[in-house]
VOPAGU-2260 file (C-alpha; in pm, 1 decimal, decimal comma):
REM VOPAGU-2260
SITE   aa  ch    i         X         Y         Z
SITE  UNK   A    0    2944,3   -1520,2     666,7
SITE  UNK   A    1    2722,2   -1802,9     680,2
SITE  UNK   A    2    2377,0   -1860,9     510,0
SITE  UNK   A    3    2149,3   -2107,2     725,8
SITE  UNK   A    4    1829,3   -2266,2     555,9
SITE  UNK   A    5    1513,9   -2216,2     745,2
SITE  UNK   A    6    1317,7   -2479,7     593,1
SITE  UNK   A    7     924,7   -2572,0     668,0
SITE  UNK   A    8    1055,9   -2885,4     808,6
SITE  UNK   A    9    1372,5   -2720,1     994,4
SITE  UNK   A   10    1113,3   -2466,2    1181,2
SITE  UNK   A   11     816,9   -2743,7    1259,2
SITE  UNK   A   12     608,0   -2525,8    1438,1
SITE  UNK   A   13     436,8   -2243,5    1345,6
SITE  UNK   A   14     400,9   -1968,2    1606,3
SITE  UNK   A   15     130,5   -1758,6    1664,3
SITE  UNK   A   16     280,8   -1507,4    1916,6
SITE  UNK   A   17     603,0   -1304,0    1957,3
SITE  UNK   A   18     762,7   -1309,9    2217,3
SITE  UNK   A   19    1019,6   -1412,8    2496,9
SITE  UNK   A   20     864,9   -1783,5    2610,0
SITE  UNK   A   21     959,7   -1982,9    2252,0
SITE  UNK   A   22    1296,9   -2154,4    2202,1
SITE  UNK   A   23    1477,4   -2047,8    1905,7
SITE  UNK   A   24    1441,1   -2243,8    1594,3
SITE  UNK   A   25    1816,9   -2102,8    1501,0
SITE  UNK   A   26    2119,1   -1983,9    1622,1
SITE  UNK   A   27    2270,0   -1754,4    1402,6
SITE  UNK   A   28    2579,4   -1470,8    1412,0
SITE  UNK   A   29    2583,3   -1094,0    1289,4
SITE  UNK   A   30    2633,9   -1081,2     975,6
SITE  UNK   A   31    2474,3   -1430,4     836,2
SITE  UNK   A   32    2192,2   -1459,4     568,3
SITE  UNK   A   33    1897,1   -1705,8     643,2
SITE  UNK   A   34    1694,8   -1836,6     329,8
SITE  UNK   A   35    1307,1   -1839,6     516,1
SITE  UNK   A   36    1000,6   -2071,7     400,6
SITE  UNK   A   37     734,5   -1889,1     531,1
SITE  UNK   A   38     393,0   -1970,9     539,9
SITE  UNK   A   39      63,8   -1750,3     370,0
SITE  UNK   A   40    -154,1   -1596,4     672,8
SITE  UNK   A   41    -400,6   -1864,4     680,0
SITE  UNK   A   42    -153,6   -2156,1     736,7
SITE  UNK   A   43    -276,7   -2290,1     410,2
SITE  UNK   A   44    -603,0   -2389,8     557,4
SITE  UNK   A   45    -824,3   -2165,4     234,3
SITE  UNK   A   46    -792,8   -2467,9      -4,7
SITE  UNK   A   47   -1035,2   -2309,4    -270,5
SITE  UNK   A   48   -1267,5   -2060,8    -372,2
SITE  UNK   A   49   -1542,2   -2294,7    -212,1
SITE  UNK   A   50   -1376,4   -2248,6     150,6
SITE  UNK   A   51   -1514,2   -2018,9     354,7
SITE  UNK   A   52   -1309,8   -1832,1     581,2
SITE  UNK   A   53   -1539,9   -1842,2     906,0
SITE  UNK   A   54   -1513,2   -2229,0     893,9
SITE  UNK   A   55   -1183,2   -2300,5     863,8
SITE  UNK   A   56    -997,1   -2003,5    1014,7
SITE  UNK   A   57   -1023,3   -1864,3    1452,8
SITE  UNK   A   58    -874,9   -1537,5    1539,8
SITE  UNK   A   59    -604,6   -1466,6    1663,7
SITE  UNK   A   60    -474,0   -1824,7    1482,7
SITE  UNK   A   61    -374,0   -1650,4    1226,5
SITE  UNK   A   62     -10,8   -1498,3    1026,2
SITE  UNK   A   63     220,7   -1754,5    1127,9
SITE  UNK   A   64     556,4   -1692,5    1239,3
SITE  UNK   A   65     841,9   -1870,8    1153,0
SITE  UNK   A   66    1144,0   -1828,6    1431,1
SITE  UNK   A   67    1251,2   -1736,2    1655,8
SITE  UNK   A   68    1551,9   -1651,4    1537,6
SITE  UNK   A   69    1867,9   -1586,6    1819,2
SITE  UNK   A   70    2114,3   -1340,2    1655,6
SITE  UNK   A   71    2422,7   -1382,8    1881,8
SITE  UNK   A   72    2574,2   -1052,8    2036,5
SITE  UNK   A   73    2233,5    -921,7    2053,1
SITE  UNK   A   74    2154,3    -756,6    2378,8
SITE  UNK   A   75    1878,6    -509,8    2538,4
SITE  UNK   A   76    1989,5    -205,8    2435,5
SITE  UNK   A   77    2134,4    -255,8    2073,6
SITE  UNK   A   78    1903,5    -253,6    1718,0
SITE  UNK   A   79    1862,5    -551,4    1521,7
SITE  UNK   A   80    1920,9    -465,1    1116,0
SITE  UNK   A   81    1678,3    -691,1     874,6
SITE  UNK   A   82    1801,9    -683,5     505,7
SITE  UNK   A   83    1552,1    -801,2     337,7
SITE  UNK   A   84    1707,4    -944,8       0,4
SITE  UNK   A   85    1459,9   -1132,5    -202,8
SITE  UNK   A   86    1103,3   -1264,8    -145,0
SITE  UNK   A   87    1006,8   -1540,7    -418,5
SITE  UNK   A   88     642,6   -1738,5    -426,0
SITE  UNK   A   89     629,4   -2037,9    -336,2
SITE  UNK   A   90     409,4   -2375,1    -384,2
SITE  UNK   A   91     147,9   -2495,9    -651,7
SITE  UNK   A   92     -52,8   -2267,1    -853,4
SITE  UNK   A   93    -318,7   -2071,9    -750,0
SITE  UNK   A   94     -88,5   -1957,2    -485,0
SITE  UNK   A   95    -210,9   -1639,5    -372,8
SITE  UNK   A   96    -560,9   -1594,5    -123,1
SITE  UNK   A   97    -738,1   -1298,5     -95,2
SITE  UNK   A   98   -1090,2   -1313,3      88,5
SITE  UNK   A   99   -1341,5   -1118,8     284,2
SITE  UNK   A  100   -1369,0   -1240,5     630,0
SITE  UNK   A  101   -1712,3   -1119,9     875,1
SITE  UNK   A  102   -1628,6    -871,6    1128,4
SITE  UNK   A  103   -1282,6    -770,6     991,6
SITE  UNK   A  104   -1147,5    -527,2     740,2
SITE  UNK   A  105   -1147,0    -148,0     726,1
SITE  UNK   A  106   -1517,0     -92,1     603,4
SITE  UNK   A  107   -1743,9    -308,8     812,6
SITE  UNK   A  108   -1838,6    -327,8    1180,0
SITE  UNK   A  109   -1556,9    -509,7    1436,9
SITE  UNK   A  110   -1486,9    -560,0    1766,9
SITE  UNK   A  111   -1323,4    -266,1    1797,3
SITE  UNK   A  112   -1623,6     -60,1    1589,8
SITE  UNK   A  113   -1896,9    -249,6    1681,6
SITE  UNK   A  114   -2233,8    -174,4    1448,8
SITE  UNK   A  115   -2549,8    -329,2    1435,1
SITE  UNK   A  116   -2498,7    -382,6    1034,3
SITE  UNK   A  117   -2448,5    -744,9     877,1
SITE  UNK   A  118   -2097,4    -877,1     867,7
SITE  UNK   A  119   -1943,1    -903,7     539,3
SITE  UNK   A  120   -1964,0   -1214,7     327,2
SITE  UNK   A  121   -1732,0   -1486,8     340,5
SITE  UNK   A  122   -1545,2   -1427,8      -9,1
SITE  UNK   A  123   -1246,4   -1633,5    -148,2
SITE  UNK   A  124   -1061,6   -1517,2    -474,9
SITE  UNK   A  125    -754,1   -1751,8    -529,7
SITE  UNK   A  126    -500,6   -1656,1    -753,1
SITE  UNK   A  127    -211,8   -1699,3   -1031,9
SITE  UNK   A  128     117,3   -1543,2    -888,5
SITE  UNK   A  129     413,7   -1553,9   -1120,8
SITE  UNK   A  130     782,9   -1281,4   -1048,6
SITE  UNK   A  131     744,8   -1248,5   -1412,3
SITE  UNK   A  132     365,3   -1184,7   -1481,3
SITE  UNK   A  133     288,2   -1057,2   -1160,2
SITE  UNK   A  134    -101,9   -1144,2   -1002,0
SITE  UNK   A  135    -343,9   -1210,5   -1217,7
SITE  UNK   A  136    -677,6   -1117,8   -1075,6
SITE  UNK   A  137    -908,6   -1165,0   -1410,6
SITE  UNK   A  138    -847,7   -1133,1   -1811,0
SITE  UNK   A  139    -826,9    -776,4   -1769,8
SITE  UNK   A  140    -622,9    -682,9   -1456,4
SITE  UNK   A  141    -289,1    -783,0   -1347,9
SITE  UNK   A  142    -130,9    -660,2   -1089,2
SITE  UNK   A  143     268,8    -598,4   -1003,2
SITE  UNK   A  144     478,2    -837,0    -864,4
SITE  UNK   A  145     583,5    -598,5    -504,9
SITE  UNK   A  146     624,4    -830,3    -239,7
SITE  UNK   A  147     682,8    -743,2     110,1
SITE  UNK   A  148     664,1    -921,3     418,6
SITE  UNK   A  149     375,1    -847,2     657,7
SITE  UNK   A  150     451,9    -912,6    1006,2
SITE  UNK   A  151     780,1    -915,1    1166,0
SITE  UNK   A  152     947,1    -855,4    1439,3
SITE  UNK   A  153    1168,2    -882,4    1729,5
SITE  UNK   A  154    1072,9   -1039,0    2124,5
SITE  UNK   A  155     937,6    -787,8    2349,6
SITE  UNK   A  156    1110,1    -789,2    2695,5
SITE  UNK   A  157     767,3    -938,1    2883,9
SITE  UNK   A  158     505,2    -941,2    2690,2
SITE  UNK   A  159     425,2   -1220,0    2405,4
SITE  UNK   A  160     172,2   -1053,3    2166,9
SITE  UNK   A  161     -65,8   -1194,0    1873,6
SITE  UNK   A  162      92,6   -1191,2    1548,6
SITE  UNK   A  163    -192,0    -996,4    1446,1
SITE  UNK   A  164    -112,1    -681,8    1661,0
SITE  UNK   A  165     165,8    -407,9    1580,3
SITE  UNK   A  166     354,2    -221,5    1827,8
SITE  UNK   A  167     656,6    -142,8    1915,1
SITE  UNK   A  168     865,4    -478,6    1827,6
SITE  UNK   A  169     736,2    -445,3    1507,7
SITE  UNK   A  170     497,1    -720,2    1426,3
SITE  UNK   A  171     185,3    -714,0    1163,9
SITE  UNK   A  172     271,2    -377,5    1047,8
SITE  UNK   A  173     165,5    -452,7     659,1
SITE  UNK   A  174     389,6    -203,4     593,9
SITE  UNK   A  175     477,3    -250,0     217,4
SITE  UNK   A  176     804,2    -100,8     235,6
SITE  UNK   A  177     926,7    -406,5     423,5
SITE  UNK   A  178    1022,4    -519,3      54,4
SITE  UNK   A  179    1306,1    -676,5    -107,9
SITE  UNK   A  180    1634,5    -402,1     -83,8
SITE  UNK   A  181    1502,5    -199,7     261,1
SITE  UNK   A  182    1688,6    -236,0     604,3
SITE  UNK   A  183    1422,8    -263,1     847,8
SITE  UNK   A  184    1565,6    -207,0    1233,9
SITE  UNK   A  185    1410,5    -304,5    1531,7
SITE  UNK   A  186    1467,2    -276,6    1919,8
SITE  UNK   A  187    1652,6    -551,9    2094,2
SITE  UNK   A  188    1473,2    -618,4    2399,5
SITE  UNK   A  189    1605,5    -962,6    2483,1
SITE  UNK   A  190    1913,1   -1147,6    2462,5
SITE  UNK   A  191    1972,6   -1278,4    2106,4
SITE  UNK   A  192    1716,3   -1032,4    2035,7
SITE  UNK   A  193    1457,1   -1345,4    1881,2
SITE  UNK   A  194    1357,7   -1276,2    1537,0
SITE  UNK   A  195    1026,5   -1357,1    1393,3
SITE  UNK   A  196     896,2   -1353,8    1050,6
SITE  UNK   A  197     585,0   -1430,9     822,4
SITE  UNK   A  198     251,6   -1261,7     653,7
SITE  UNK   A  199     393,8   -1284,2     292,2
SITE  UNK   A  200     198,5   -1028,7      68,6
SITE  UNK   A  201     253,2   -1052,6    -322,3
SITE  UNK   A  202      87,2    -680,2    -360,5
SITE  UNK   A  203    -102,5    -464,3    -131,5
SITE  UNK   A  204    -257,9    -115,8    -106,0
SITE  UNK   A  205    -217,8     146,8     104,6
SITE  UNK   A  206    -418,0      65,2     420,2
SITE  UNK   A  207    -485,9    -316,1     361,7
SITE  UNK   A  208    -856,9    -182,9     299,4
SITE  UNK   A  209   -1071,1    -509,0     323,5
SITE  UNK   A  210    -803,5    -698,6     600,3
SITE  UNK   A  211    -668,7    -909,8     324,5
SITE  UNK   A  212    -387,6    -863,1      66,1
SITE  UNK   A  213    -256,4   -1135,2    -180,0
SITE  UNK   A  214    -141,9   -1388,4      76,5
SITE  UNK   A  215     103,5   -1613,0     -51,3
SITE  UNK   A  216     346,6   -1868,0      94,7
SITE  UNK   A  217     725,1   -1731,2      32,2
SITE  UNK   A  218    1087,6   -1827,8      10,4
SITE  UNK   A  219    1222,4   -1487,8     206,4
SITE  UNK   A  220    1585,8   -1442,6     202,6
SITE  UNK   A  221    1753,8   -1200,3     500,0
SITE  UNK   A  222    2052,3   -1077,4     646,1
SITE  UNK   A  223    2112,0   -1007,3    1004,7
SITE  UNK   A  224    2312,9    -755,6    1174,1
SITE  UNK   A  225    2379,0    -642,7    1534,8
SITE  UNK   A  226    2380,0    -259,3    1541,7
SITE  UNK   A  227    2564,9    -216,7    1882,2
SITE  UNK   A  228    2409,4      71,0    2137,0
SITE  UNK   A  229    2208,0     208,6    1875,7
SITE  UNK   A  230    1855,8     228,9    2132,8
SITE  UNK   A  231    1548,4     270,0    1946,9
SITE  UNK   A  232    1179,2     352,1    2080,1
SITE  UNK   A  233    1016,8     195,8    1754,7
SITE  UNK   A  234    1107,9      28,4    1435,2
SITE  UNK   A  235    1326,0     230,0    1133,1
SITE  UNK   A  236    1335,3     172,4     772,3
SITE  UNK   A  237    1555,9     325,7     522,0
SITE  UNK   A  238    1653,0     187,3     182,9
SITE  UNK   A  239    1814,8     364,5    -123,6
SITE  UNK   A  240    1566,4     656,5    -151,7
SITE  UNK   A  241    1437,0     742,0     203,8
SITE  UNK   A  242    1436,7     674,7     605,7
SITE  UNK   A  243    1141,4     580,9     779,5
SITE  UNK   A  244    1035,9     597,6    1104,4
SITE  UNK   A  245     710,2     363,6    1227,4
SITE  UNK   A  246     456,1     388,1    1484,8
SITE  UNK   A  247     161,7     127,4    1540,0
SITE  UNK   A  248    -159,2     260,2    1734,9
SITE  UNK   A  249    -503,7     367,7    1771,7
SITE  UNK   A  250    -646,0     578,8    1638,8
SITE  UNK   A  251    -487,2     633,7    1361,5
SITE  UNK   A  252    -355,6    1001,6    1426,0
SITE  UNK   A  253    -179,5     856,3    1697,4
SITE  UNK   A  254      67,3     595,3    1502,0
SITE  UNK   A  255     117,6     933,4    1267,3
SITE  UNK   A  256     236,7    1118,9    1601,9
SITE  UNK   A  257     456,5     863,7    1686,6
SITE  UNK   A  258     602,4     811,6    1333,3
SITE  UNK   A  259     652,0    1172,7    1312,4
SITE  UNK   A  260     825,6    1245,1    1671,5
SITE  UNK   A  261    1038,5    1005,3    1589,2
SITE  UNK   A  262    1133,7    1074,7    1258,0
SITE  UNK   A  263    1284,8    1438,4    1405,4
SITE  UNK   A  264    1434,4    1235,7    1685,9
SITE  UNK   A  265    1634,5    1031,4    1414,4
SITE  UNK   A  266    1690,0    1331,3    1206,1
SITE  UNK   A  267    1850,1    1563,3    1498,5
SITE  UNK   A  268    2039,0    1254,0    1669,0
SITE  UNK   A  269    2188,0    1065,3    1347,1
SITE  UNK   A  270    2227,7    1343,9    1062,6
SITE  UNK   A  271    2265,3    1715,3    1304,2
SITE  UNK   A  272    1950,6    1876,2    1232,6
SITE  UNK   A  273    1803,1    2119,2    1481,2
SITE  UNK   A  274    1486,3    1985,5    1669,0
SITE  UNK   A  275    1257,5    2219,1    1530,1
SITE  UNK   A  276    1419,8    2274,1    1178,6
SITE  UNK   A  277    1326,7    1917,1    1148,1
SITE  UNK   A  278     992,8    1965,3    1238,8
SITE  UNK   A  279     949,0    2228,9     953,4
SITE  UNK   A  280    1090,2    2050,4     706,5
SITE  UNK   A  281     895,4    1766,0     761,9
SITE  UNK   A  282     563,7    1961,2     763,1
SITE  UNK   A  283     704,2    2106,5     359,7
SITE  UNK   A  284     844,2    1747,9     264,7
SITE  UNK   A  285     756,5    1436,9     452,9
SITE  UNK   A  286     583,7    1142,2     315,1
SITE  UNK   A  287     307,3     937,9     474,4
SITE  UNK   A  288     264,4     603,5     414,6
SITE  UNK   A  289     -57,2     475,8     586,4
SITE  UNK   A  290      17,2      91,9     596,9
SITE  UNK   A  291    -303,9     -59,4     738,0
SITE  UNK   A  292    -608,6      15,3     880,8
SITE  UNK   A  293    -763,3    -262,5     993,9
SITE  UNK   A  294    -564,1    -447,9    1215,5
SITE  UNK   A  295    -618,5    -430,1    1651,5
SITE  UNK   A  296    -356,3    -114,3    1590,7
SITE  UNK   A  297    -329,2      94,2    1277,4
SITE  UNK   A  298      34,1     145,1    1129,4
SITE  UNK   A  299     194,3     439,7     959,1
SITE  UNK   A  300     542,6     544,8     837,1
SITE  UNK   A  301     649,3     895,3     834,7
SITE  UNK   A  302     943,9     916,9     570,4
SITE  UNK   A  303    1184,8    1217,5     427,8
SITE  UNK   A  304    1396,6    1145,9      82,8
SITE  UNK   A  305    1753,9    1105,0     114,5
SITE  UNK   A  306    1841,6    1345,2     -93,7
SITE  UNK   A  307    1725,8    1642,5     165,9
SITE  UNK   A  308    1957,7    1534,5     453,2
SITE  UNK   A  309    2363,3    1555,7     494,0
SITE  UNK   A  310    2650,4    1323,5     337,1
């Protein structure tokens, strides 16, 4: 198999949207590994702690995608498997941004839940990011080195949506379980299914509480396969402990319905389980993982451990 090199230069372009209307940036077969420079979520533009983020940034211009990306032998109708296999920083030191940004994050007033209260301060905290060390927020706290990448996805079959927005293509799902060693799978909608990629987070809690985790600028290293027939409604995960199944919606009860239903609908159609044994179990032993909660739709992954379903 080959491994192609998907350099800032090579892709030129940042894109803002995923969907059908961009040209792919590279051609690539089933099976071959592409070595990604992506970009952090502000496109570089927070220089400093000095910068403040309602100057220099304008929604939706933000998580840059790198891609598209045409996997041949892709067609509507099959899955698209993402390996992800390593995520490394990238760029001069401090090289992670986290900020507060007015009218966005889960604990302040938005478009979607307007208020009459004051919007949030403009706040920048830039940081030390080391594989080693991890993130070094202040002489007391570090935190771990668990990258993931934010947003990613494959082409819808019509519509081209904001790289802010999560749905069924995948996209800015903040999901931190899109890490280095999980399979992520996506629906192919479009021919060479178009693969998009960015949002590099060096650490992030559950929920993305204030909008913002440590955005950094990555080397991301993948592996793409064609997974022929295989239909899906909504992205899967599964790596060497659990599957996942993940839903993107409001409210938030919602993308936990559709995580769920589809869980049992991988559960009975892959590994035999009866509809509504499944649906038991899950309620004894399924795992939540609430991803965010603060982007235009909220993300959560419904998972069950490996070790509870067949050989």
């Amino acid at each position: 198999m080959t491994t192609h090199q998907l350099t800032e230069k090579a892709q030129g372009k940042y894109h803002y949207t995923i969907g059908p209307y961009t040209q792919p940036v590279l051609r690539v077969r089933s099976g071959d590994t592409i070595v990604v420079e992506t970009r952090d979520a502000f496109e570089g533009k927070i220089k400093d702690e000095k910068t403040r983020p309602s100057k220099v940034l304008e929604v939706p211009f933000l998580n840059p995608q790198s891609g598209p990306i045409y996997v041949e032998g892709a067609a509507k109708g099959d899955a698209l498997a993402v390996r992800i296999e390593s995520i490394k920083p990238r760029g001069p030191q401090p090289r992670g941004t986290c900020c507060l940004i007015p009218y966005f994050g889960g604990l302040t007033g938005t478009d979607f839940t307007a208020t009459l209260q004051d919007p949030l301060p403009d706040l920048v905290r830039k940081v030390h990011i080391t594989e080693e060390e991890g993130t070094r927020w202040n002489d007391r706290i570090i935190f771990p080195y668990e990258p993931f990448i934010g947003t990613i996805g494959t082409s819808p079959q019509i519509d081209s949506i904001n790289s802010l927005t999560a749905a069924k293509h995948g996209g800015n799902m903040d999901l931190a379980d899109v890490c280095p060693g999980a399979t992520i799978y996506f629906p192919v909608k479009v021919e060479g299914a178009l693969l998009y990629l960015g949002d590099g987070h060096a650490v992030q809690g559950d929920g993305e509480v204030c909008g913002v985790a440590i955005e950094f600028a990555t080397t991301t290293t993948i592996t793409v396969s064609v997974v022929k027939g295989w239909e899906l409604a909504w992205p899967r995960l599964e790596n060497d402990k659990f599957i996942m199944s993940i839903g993107s919606a409001r409210p938030m009860e919602d993308a936990a319905r559709i995580a769920f239903a589809d869980l049992v609908t991988w559960m009975v159609s892959k590994f035999g389980f009866e509809k509504f044994d499944a649906y038991f179990i899950l309620s004894q032993i399924g795992k939540v993982r609430l991803a965010n909660m603060v982007d235009p739709n909220y993300t959560i992954g419904a998972s069950i451990a490996k070790s509870y379903l067949p050989k």
